[in-house]
N, C-alpha and C positions, 0 to 999 in steps of 0.2 A: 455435580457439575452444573453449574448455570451459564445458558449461554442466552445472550440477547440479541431478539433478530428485532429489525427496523426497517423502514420503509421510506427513512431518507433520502440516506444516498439517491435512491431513484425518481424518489416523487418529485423531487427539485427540478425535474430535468420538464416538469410543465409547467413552468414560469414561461415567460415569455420575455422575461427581461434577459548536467546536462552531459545531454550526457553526463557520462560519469567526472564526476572530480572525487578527489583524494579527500576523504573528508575521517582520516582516522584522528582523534583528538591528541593533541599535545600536551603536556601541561603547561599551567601559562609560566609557570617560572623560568623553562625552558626558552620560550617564544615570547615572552613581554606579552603575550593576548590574553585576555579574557577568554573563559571557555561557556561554550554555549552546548549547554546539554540538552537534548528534543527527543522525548517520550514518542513515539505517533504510534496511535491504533487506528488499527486499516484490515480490510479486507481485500483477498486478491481478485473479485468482481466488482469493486466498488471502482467506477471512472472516475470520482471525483476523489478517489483515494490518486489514482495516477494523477489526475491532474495538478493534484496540490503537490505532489512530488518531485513535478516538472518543474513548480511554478519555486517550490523551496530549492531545488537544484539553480538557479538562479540566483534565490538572492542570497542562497550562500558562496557562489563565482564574487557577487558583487562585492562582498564582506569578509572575505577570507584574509583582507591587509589589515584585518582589524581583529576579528578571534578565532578560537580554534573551532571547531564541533565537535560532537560527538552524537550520534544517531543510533536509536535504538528503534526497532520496528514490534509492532506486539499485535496479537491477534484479537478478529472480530470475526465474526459471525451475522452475515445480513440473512442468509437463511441455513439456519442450522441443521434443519430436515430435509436441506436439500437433496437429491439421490446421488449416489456416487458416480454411476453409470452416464451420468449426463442426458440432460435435455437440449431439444434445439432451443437455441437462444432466443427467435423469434418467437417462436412458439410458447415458452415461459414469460415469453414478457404481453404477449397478447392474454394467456388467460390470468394470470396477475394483473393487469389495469386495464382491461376490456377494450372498450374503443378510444382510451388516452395513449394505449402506446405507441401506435403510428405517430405521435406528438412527441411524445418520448424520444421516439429512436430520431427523428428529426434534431429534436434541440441537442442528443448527443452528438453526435454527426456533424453539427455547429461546433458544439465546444471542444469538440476534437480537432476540427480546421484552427482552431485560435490557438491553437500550440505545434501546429503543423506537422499533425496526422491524419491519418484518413480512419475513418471506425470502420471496421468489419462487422457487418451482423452474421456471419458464416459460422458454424461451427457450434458446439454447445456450453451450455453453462450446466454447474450442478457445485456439488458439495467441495468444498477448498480445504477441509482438514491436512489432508499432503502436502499442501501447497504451505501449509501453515506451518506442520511438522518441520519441512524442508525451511523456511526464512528462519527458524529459531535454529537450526542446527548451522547455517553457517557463520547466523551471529555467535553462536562458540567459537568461529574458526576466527572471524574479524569484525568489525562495520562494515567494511569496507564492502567486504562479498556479501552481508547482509543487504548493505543498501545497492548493492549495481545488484544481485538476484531480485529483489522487488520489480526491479525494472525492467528485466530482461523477460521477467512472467506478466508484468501488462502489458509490455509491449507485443507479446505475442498472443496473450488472449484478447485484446482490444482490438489489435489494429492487425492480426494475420490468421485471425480463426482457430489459436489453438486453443486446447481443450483445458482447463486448470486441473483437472483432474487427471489426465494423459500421466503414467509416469515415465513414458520417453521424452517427452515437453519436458516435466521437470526435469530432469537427469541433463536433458542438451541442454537448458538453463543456467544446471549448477555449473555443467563443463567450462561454460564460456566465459564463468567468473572463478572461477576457480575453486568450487567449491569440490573438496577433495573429500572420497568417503558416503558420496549420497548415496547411489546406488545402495550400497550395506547398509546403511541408517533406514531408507528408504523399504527396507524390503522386509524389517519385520515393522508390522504397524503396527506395534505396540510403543516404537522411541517415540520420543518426541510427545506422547497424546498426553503424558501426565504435566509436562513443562506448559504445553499449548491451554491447558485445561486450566495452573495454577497462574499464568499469564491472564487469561479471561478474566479471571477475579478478581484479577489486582489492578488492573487497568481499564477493564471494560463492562466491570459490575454498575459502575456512576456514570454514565455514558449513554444518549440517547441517539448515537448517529455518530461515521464517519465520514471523511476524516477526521481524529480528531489529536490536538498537538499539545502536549506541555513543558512547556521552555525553563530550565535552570528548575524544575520542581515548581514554578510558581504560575507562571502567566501560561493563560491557553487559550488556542484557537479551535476553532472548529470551520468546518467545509474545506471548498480547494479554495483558497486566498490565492489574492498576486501575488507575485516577489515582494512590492513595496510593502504590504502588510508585514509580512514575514519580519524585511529589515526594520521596519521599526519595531515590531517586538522582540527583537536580539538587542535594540540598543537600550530598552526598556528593561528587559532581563540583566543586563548586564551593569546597570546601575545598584 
């Protein structure tokens, strides 16, 4: 198993400088649309994995009189050794960047207002394996429930202190997208960890940092982009 941890997503945050829509794919024969297929590997502590997912939930509202999507979500690891048990959040982020993370938690806290949330530092961070388990198991069910679950778990670890680890979090997660079956998927951990594992390799072996996106197999982005990025690389893709 290779897993790559990185120090992106968070180191970014010392610079100094939508909901859900229906995003299951059509074919275009059916719809006249182009279809725009989007890879992204993300972690479920990564903010800037949410943020770009806000910011893609947008410019695909903007673009949807033009093609279809199809959305597929794959696994990272920002730290793999993380404990399962959870740490406080402050607390992991002060002895990982010493006296930069008070700067950290600052500039997240910003970029959490510019998409109009409020960040919580309450609560812990530690290992997302489950959490990771649980996104691949209900992309078997749909897109659909894979991509509204992504959001329904940052939105509650970022902005109301749940735990990604919690397997009550994730279970009222899965409930409220409809994902049918976790609880049992969920309860031996052993589903899921070999899919999780053969997804890491294939996605996140060439990869130094998320978020990161590949549109139709071809064009890729990396970080949380605007919407307007996004839309012009669907109309770039789609040529």
């Amino acid at each position: 198993m290779r897993l790559v941890a990185v120090k992106k997503c968070l180191s970014f945050l010392l610079q100094k400088d939508s909901r859900y829509g229906k995003i299951m794919a059509q074919s275009s024969t059916s719809t006249g649309k182009k279809l725009i297929r989007i890879d992204i590997v993300a972690d479920s502590v990564c903010p800037f994995c949410f943020m770009g997912k806000r910011n893609l939930d947008k410019a695909i509202a903007e673009s949807k009189d033009q093609f279809d999507f199809e959305i597929k979500w794959h696994p990272f690891f920002l730290e793999p050794s993380a404990p399962k048990e959870g740490v406080k959040k402050r607390e992991f982020y002060e002895k990982k960047f010493g006296s930069r993370a008070q700067g950290m938690l600052a500039r997240m806290a910003e970029i959490f207002r510019n998409i109009g949330l409020e960040y919580d530092m309450s609560g812990l961070t530690g290992n997302t394996l489950d959490s990771h388990r649980l996104i691949y198991f209900a992309g078997k069910q749909s897109a659909d429930k894979q991509h509204n679950l992504v959001d329904e778990l940052s939105k509650g670890y970022f902005t109301q202190g749940k735990y990604i680890g919690d397997r009550e979090f994730l279970l009222e997660c899965a409930r409220k997208v409809g994902v049918e079956g976790a609880a049992e998927f969920l309860e031996n951990p052993n589903n899921g960890v070999k899919e999780v594992n053969e997804e890491l390799e294939k996605y996140s072996a060439n990869i130094s940092g998320v978020p990161h996106y590949t549109i139709n197999g071809k064009h890729q982005l990396s970080g949380g982009q605007p919407p307007e990025v996004f839309m012009r690389a669907f109309q770039g893709a789609a040529k």
